[in-house]
Backbone as numpy.savetxt, mean C-alpha at the origin, in Angstrom:
# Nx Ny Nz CAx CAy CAz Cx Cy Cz
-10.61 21.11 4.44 -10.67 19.66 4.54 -9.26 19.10 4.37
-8.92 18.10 5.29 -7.85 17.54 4.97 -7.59 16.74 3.63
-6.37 17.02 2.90 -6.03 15.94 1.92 -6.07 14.60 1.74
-6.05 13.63 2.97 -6.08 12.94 2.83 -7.49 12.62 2.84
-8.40 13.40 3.58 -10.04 12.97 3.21 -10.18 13.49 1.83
-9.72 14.16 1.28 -9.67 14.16 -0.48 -9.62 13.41 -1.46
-8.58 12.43 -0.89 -7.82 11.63 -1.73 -8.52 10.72 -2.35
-10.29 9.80 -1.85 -10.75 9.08 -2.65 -11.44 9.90 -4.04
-11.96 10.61 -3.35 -12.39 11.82 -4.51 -10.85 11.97 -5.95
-10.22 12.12 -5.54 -8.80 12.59 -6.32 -8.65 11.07 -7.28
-8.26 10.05 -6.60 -8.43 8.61 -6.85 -9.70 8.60 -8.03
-10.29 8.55 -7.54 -11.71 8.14 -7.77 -11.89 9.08 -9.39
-11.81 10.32 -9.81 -11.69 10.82 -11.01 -10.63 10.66 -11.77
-9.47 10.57 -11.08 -8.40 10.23 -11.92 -8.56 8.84 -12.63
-8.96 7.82 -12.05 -9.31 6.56 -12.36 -10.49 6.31 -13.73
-11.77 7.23 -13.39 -12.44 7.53 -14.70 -12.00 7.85 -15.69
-10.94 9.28 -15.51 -10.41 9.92 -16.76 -9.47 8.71 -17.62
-8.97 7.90 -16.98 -8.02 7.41 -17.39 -8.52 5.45 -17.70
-9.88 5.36 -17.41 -10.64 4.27 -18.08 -10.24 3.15 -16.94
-10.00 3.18 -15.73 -9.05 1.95 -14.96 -10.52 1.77 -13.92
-10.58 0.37 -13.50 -11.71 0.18 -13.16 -11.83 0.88 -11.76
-12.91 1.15 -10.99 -13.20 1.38 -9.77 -12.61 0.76 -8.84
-11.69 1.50 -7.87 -11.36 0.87 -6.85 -11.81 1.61 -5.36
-11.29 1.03 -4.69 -11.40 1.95 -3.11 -9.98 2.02 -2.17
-9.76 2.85 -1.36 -8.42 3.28 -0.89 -7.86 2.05 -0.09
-9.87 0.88 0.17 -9.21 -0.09 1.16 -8.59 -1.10 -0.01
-9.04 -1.52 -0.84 -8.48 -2.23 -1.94 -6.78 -2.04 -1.88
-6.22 -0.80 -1.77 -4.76 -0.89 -1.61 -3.95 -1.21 -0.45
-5.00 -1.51 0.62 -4.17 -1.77 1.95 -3.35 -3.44 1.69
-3.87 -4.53 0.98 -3.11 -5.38 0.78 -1.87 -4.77 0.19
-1.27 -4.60 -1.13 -0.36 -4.21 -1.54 0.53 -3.60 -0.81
-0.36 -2.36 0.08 0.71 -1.34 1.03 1.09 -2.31 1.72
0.88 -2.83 2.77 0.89 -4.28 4.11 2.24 -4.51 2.90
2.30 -4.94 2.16 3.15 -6.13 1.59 4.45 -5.19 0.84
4.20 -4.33 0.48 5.35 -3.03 -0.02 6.08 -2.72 1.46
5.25 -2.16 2.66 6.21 -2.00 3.36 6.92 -3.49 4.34
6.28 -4.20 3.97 7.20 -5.46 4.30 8.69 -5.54 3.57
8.04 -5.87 2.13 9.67 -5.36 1.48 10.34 -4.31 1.71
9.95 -3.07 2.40 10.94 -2.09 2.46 11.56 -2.43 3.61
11.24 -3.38 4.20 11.95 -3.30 6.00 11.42 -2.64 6.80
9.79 -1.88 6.69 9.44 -1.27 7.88 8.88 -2.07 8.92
9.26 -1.38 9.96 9.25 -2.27 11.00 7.56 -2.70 11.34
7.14 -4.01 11.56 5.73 -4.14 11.82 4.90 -3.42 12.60
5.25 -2.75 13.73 4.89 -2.10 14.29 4.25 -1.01 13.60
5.32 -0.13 12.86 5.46 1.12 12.02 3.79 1.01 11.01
4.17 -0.52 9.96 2.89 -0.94 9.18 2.01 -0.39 9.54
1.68 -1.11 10.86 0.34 -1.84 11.88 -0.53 0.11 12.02
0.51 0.93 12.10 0.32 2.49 11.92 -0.24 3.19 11.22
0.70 2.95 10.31 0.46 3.58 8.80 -0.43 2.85 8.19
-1.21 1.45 8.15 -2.22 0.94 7.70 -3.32 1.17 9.10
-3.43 1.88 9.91 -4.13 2.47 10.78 -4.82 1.06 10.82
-4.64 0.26 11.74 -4.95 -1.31 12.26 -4.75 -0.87 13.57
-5.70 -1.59 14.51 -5.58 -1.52 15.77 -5.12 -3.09 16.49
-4.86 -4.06 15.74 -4.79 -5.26 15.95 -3.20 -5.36 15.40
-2.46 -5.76 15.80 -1.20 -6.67 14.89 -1.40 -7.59 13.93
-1.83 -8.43 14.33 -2.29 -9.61 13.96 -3.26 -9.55 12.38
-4.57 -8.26 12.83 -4.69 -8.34 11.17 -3.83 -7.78 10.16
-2.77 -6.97 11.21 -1.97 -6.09 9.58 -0.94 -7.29 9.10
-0.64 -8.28 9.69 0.63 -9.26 9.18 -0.14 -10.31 9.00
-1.20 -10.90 9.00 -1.59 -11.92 8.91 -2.67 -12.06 7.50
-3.49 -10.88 7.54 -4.52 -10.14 6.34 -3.85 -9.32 5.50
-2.93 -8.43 5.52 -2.50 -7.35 5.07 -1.00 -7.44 4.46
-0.20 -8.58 4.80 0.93 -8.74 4.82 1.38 -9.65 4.15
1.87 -10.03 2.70 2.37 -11.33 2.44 3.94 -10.98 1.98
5.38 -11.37 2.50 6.51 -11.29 2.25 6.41 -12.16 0.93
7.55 -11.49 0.31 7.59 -11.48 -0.93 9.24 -12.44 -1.36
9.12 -12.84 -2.07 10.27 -13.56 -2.82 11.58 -12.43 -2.90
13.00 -13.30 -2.75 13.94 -12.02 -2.76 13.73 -12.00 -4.49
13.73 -11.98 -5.19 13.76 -11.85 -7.00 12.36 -10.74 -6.90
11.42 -10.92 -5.93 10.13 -9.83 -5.98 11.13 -8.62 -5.36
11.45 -8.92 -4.06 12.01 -7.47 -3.47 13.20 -6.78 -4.11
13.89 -7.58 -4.82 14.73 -7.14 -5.94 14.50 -6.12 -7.08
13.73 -6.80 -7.80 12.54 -6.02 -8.70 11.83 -4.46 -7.80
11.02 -4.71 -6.58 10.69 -3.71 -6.21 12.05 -2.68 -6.10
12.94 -3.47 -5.28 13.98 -2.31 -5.24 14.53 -1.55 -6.62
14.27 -1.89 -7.70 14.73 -1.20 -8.96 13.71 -0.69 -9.46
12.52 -1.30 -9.27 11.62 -0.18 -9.06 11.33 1.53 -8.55
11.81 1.34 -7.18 11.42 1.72 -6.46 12.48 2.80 -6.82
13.96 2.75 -7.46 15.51 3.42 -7.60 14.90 4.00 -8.87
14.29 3.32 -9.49 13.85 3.77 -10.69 12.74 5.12 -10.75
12.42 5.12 -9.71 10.93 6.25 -9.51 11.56 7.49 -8.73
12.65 7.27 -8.26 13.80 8.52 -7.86 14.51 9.18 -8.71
């Protein structure tokens, strides 16, 4: 089986063990939409990787640009997890 058909399963116990409420993999497609906005990926790229067949819902539903003081933060974040 592929990993990524794993992954709610993987999600999904890790989340019990660790007391954090129930989520689902679609629950993170906002956040992703809006992380790779701040990274600069190109919309197109998103529209992909959030496997959308529309444009329009990945930037319009999926997508909210973020404050430069947010993408700031992410970026030291993000330096920080390297």
């Amino acid at each position: 089986m592929s990993p990524l058909l794993e992954l709610p399963a993987v999600l999904d116990r890790a989340g019990a063990k660790a007391g954090v409420r129930y989520i689902t993999v679609y629950d993170g497609r906002p956040s992703g939409g809006s992380l790779l906005a701040d990274l600069d990926v190109h919309p197109r790229v998103a529209m992909r990787i959030l496997r959308h067949a529309n444009f329009t819902v990945t930037m319009e539903v999926y997508t909210e640009v973020s404050s430069e003081q947010t993408r700031a933060a992410l970026k030291k974040l993000g330096d920080s997890l390297q």
